[in-house]
N, C-alpha and C positions, 0 to 999 in steps of 0.2 A: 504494500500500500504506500509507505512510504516513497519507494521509488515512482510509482505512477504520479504520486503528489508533486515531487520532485519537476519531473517532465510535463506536468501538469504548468507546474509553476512557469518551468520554461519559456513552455508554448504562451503563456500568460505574458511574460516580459518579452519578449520577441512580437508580438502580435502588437501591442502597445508602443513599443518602439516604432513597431514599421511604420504604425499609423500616426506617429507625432501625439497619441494618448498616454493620460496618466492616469492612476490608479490612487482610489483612496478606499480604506478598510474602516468599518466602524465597529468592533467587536466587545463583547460583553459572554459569553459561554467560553469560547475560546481565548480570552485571553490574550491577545495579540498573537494568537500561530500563523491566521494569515498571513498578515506581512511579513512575519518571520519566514516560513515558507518562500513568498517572495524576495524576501531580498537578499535570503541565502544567493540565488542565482547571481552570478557575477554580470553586472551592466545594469542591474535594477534599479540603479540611480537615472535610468534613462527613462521610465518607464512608472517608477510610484513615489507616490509624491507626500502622501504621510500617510498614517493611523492611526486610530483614537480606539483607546481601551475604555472602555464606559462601561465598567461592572455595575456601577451603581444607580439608581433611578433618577439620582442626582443630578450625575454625570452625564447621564442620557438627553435630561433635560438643559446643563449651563453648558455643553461641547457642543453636544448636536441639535438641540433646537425642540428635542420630543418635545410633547406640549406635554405638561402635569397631568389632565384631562384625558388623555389619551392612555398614558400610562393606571390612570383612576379607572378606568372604564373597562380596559380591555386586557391588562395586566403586563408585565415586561415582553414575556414571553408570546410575544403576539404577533398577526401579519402588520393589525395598523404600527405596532411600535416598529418593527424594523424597516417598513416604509417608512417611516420619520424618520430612522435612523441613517439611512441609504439618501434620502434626500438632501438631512443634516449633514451629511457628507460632503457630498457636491456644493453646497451655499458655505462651506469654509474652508473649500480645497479648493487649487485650479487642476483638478480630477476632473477628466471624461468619463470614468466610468467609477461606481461605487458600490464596492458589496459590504451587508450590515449581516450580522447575526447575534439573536438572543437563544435561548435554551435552557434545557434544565438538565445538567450532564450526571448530576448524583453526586453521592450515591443517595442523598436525601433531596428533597424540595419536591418532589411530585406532589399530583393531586390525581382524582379520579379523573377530571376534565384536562389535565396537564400532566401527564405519568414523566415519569423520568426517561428521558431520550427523546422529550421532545424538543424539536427544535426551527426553528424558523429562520428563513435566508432573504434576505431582499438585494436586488440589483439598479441598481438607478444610470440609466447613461443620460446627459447632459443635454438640455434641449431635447429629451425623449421621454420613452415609457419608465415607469418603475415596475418592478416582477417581482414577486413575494411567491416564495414556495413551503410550505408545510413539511418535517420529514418528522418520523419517529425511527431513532436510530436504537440498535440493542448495545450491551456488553456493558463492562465498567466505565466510568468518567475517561480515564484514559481516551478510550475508542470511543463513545459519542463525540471525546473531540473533535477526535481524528478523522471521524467522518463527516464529521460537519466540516472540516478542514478540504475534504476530497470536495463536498458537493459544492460549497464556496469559489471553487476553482474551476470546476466542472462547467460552473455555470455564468462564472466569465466568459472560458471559452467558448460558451456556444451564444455568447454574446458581443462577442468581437468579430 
């Protein structure tokens, strides 16, 4: 997995480069592995432009712009949050393109409507659509990261 992540990331900084795009992450489950992920790749200076770790609902709200309300209503772990979060992205980055994700990786914080390995991914490109996807991932915190790490990437590229 990790090497697909890897080549994943690749294809991620190579695609962004060719196209004069830059890249901004806004994460909250993972921790900043995204960009980490990314800018292991050698030349990712060319390609990402920052990332913001917003574990907190705070955070979510004074970095990225989530509204309070949003966060009240629908809870961290949401599509409309990481739409605000993906958008917050772009409105404090000079990022083309912006992937956001929240989740609940364990081993505790589930709910019956929230179990643990859910997770939610948003993609915003600039002057475009935003895309929000839903995943429940299995295994320990470790590997809900990690997966959330592969679909974050995944879903770059098939957005570039």
């Amino acid at each position: 997995m990790i090497e697909d992540d890897a080549t994943r990331a690749e294809q991620v900084v190579a695609r962004l480069a060719g196209q004069g795009g830059w890249l901004a992450t806004a994460e909250s489950c993972t921790g900043g592995l995204i960009a980490a992920r990314v800018t292991d790749v050698p030349g990712a200076s060319s390609a990402f432009d920052r990332g913001f770790v917003t574990y907190s609902n705070a955070a979510k709200c004074e970095l990225l712009g989530v509204l309070p309300q949003t966060l009240d209503r629908y809870g961290a772990v949401s599509e409309a949050v990481v739409r605000e979060m993906a958008s917050g992205a772009l409105v404090r980055s000079r990022a083309t393109i912006a992937v956001a994700v929240s989740g609940i990786a364990g081993p505790g914080g589930g709910s019956p409507e929230k179990p643990v390995g859910t997770v939610w991914l948003a993609w915003a490109v600039r002057d475009g659509a935003v895309e929000a996807c839903g995943f429940h991932f299995g295994g320990d915190r470790s590997a809900i990261r990690m997966q959330a790490v592969e679909a974050a990437l995944a879903g770059l590229l098939a957005r570039l």
